[in-house]
N, C-alpha and C positions, 0 to 999 in steps of 0.2 A: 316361206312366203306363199302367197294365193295366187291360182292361177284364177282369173276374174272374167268370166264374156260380159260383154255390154252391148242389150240391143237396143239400137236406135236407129234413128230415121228421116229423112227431112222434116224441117221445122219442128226438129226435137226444141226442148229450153236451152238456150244459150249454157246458161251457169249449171243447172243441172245435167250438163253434157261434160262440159269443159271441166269444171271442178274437180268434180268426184273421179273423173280419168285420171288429171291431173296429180292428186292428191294420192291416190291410193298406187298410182307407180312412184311417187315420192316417198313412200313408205316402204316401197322395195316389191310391192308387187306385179305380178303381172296381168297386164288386162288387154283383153282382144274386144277393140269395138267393131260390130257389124251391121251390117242391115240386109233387109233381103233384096238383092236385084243387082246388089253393087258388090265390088271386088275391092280388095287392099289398094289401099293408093288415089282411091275414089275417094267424094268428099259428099256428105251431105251438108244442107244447110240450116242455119240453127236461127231461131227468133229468141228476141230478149221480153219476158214479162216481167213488166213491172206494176207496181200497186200504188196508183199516184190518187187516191180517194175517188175514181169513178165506181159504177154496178160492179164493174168486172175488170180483170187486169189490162193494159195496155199492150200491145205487142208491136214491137220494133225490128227492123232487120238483125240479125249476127252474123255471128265470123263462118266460114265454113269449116266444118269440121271432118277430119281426117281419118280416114275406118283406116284398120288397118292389121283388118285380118279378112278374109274370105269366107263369107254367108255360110256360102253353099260347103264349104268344108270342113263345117262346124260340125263336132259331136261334142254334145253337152255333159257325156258321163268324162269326158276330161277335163272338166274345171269343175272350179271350188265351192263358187259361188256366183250370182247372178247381179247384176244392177240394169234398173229399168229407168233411167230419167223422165221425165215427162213433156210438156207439152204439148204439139199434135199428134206426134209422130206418132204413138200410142192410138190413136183414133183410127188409124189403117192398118196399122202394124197387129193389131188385133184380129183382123179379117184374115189371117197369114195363117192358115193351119200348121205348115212348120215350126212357126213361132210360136205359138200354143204351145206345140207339145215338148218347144224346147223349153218353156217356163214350167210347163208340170214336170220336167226331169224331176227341176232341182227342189222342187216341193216334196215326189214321192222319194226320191233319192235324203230329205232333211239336209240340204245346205240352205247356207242363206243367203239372204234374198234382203237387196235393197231394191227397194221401190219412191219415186217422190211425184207429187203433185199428180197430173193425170195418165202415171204409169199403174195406176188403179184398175185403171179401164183394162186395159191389158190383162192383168191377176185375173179379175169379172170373167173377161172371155174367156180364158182359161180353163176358169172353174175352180179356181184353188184357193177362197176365200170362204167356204163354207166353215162358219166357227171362230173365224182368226178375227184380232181385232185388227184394223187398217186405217191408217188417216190417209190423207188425201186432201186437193183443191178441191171446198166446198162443193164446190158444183158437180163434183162425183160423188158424193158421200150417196145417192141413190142406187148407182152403178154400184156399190159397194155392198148395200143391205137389200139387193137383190140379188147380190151372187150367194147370200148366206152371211154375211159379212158383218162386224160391227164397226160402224162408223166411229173412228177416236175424232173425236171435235177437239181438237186440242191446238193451241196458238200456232201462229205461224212460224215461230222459231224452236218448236219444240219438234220430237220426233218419238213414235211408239216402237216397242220390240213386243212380239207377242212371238214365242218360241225361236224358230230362225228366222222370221221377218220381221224386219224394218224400214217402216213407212214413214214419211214426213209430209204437210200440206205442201211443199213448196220449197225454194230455192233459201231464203230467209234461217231455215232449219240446219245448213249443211253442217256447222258444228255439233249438232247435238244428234244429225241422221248421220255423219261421217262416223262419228264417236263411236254408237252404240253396232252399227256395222261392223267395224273393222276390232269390237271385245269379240263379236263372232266366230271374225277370221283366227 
């Protein structure tokens, strides 16, 4: 089975937090989620988007969620593979120079790499989308074809593989982004 980091963040996505953790230690894996500033045992907190026909998704409080492994102890040439959930978290968690360069590990090293909704942003800062196709929350598909990227516009329950990564628009996808991840692992 896969040893799995998971970086996230306050006001990550509820479901693209919780799920995919959930899901993939149900599978028998193992997954360390962290963030940068906090320790094992710490919680960040999560918002729920939802798509109730407004411009742009709704966002509601969620549960808090439980890291439970240590940031700062992380060395990424020990796991398998990577998962980035989205939401905010991704919008500061990009400014983290360590966090950068623990997502080009697992690009230059070829593991892969789940990414959903605006865990895009993060890849972007990175640098590691030059050539690769990526979906993503509309509203990055910018952030995407200006890192080099090609924006997959593909529905909300769908999810693209383009070598070791795998991106989805959003929470709606986890069946078919859980899927094609975990033929990876």
């Amino acid at each position: 089975m896969a040893k799995i980091l998971m970086i996230t963040g306050d006001f990550t996505e509820d479901y693209e937090t919780m799920v995919p953790f959930q899901c993939l230690l149900a599978c028998g894996h193992s997954v360390d989620a962290v963030c940068p500033g906090k320790a094992a045992g710490e919680s960040v907190k999560t918002a729920i988007h939802d798509f109730e026909g407004d411009q742009t998704y709704s966002e509601k409080p969620g549960h808090n969620f439980a890291l439970n492994a240590d940031f700062d102890a992380v060395d990424p040439a020990g796991y398998d593979a990577l998962v980035v959930p989205g939401g905010r978290a991704p919008e500061y968690l990009r400014l983290d120079p360590k966090v950068r360069a623990m997502v080009r590990h697992f690009f230059d090293a070829d593991k892969p790499v789940a990414a959903i909704c605006h865990g895009a942003q993060l890849l972007a800062a990175a640098g590691v989308l030059e050539g690769r196709t990526c979906s993503a929350y509309p509203a990055c598909s910018y952030e995407v074809t200006a890192a080099g990227g090609r924006f997959a516009d593909i529905p909300v329950t769908e999810a693209v593989t383009d070598g070791k990564l795998v991106t989805a628009p959003a929470w709606p996808a986890h069946p078919s982004w859980l899927r094609q991840f975990m033929a990876l692992l």
